[in-house]
C-alpha positions as CSV (number, residue, x, y, z in Angstrom):
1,X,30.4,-115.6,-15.8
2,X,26.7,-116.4,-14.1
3,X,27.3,-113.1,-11.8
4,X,28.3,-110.8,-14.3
5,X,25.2,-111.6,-16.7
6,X,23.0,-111.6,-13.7
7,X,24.3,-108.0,-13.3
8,X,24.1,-106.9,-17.1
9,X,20.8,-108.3,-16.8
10,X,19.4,-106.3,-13.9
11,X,21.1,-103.3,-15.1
12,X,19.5,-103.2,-18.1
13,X,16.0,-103.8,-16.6
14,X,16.3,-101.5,-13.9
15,X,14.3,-98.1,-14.5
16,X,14.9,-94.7,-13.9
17,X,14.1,-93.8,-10.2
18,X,12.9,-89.9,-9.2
19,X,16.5,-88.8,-7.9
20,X,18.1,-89.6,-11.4
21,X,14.9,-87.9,-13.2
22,X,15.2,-84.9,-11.0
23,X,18.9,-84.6,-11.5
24,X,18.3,-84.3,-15.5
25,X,15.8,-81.8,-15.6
26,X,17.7,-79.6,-12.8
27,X,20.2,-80.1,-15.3
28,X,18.2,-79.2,-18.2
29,X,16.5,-76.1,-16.5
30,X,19.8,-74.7,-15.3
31,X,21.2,-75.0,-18.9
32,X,18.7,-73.3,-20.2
33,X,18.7,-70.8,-17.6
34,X,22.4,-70.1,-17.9
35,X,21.7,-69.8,-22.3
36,X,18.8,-67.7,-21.1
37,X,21.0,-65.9,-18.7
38,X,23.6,-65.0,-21.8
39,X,21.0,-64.1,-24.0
40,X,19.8,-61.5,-21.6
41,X,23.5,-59.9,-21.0
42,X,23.8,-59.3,-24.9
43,X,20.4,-57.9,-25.4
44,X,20.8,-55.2,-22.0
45,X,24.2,-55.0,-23.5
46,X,23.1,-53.9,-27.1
47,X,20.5,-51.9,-25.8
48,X,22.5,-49.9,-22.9
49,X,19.9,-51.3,-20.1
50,X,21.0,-52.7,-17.1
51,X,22.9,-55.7,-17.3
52,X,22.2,-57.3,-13.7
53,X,18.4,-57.1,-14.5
54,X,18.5,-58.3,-17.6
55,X,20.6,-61.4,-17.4
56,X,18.1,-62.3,-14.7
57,X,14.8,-61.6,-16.8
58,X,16.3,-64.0,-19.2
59,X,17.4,-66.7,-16.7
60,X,14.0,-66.6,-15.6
61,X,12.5,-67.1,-18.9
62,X,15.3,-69.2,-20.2
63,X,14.9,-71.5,-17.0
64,X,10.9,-71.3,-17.9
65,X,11.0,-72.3,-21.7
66,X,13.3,-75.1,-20.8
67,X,11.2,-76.5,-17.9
68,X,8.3,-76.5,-20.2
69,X,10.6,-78.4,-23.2
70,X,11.7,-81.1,-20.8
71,X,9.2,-83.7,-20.6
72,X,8.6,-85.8,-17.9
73,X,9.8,-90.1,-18.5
């Protein structure tokens, strides 16, 4: 029993280290890129432009808003 609430007690101190907060926000800024990404395809859809450049304007901005939304802990 000592061991395993010597473990719970370090895990629950232990903080965050920069691997594990640069794997959220990657994660975070390649969600909202991908949303982004969507968004763009139905608007060049709806208005007849060209899809390939207009799922990557909106990748790009979606990636951008996110990035800026995601704060730093």
């Amino acid at each position: 029993m000592y061991a395993k609430n010597f473990l719970n007690s370090i895990g629950e101190t232990k903080t965050k280290d920069s691997s594990t907060i640069l794997n959220e926000s990657t994660k975070g800024t390649m969600l909202g890129a991908s949303i982004g990404a969507g968004v763009g395809l139905f608007i060049g859809f709806s208005r007849k432009q060209n899809l390939l450049m207009s799922a990557f304007i909106g990748a790009i901005i979606g990636g951008g808003i996110s990035r800026v939304f995601i704060k730093k802990k």
